[in-house]
VMD Tcl script that draws the C-alpha trace (Angstrom):
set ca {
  {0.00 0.00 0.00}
  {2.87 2.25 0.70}
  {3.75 1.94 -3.07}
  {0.84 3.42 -4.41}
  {1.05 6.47 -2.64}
  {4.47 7.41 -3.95}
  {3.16 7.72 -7.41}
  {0.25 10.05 -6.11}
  {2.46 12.09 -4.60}
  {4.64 12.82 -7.34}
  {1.68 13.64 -9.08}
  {0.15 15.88 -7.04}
  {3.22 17.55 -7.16}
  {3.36 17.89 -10.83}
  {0.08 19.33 -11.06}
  {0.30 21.52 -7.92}
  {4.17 23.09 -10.16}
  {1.80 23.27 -13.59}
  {-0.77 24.95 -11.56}
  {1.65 27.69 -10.36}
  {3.26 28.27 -13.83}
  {-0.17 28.82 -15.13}
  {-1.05 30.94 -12.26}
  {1.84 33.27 -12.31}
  {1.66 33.54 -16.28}
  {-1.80 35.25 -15.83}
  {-1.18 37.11 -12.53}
  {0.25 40.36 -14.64}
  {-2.57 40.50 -17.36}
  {-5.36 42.79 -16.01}
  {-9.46 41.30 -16.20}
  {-10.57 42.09 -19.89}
  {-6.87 42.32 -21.48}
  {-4.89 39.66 -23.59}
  {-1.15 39.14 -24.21}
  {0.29 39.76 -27.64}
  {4.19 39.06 -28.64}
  {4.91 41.66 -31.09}
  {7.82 41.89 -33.82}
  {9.42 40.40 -37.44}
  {12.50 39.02 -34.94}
  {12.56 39.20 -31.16}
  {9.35 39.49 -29.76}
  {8.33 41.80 -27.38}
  {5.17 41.52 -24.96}
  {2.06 43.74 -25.19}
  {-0.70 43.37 -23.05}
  {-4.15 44.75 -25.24}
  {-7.55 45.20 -24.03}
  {-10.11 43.12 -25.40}
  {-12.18 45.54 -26.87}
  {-9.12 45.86 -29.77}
  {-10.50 43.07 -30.99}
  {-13.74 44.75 -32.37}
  {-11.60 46.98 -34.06}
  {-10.80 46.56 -38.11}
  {-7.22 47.43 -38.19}
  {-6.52 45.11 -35.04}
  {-8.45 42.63 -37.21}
  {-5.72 43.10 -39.96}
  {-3.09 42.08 -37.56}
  {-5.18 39.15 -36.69}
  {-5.26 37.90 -39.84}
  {-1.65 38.38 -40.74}
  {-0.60 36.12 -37.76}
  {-3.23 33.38 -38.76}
  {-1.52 33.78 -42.53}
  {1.69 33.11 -40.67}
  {1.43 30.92 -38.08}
  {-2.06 29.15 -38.22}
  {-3.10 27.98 -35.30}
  {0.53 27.31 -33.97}
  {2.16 30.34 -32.26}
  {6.00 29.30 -31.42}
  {6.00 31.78 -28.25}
  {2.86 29.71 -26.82}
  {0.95 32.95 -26.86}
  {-0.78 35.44 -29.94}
  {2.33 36.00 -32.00}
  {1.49 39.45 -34.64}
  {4.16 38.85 -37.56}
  {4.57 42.49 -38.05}
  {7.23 45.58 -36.80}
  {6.73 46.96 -33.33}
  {6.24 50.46 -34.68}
  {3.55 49.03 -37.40}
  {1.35 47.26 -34.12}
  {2.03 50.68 -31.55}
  {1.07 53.19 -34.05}
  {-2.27 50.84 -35.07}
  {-3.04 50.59 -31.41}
  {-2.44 54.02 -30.27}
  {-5.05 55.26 -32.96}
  {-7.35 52.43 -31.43}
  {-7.15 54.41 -28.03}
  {-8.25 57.89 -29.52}
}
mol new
graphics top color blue
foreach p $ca { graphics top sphere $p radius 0.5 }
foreach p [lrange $ca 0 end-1] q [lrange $ca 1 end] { graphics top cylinder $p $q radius 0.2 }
display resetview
């Protein structure tokens, strides 16, 4: 019986690690904002509010990145395939 619970425990342990990651992953995105990773090379972070995505030119991005990448986004996240200055200046009209 004392077998069984060894495997249980690491277990338990993997999920209560996974649970954390997850956790602290979401813990700097405000309620009713998303993460973006922005740029042609390194990728920078940009956390949106949802409402961008009502907007036309934020649908524009949208679609690039499913041109590019599908469903499969190599930084785990929304990856936009397009210059950092290109996604600030749409967004900063989007807040006018």
């Amino acid at each position: 019986m004392g077998f069984r619970l060894l495997p249980m425990i690491s277990s338990a342990m993997k999920i209560n690690k996974l649970q954390s990651v997850l956790t602290r992953n979401h813990l700097d995105i405000p309620k009713g904002h998303f993460a973006v990773y922005v740029g042609e090379r390194e990728k920078k972070r940009y956390v949106v509010p949802i409402s961008y995505l009502n907007h036309p030119s934020f649908q524009n991005l949208l679609r690039k990145a499913e041109e590019e990448f599908g469903f499969h986004h190599p930084t785990g996240g929304l990856t936009i395939p397009c210059n950092e200055d290109d996604f600030v200046d749409v967004t900063s009209r989007l807040n006018l």
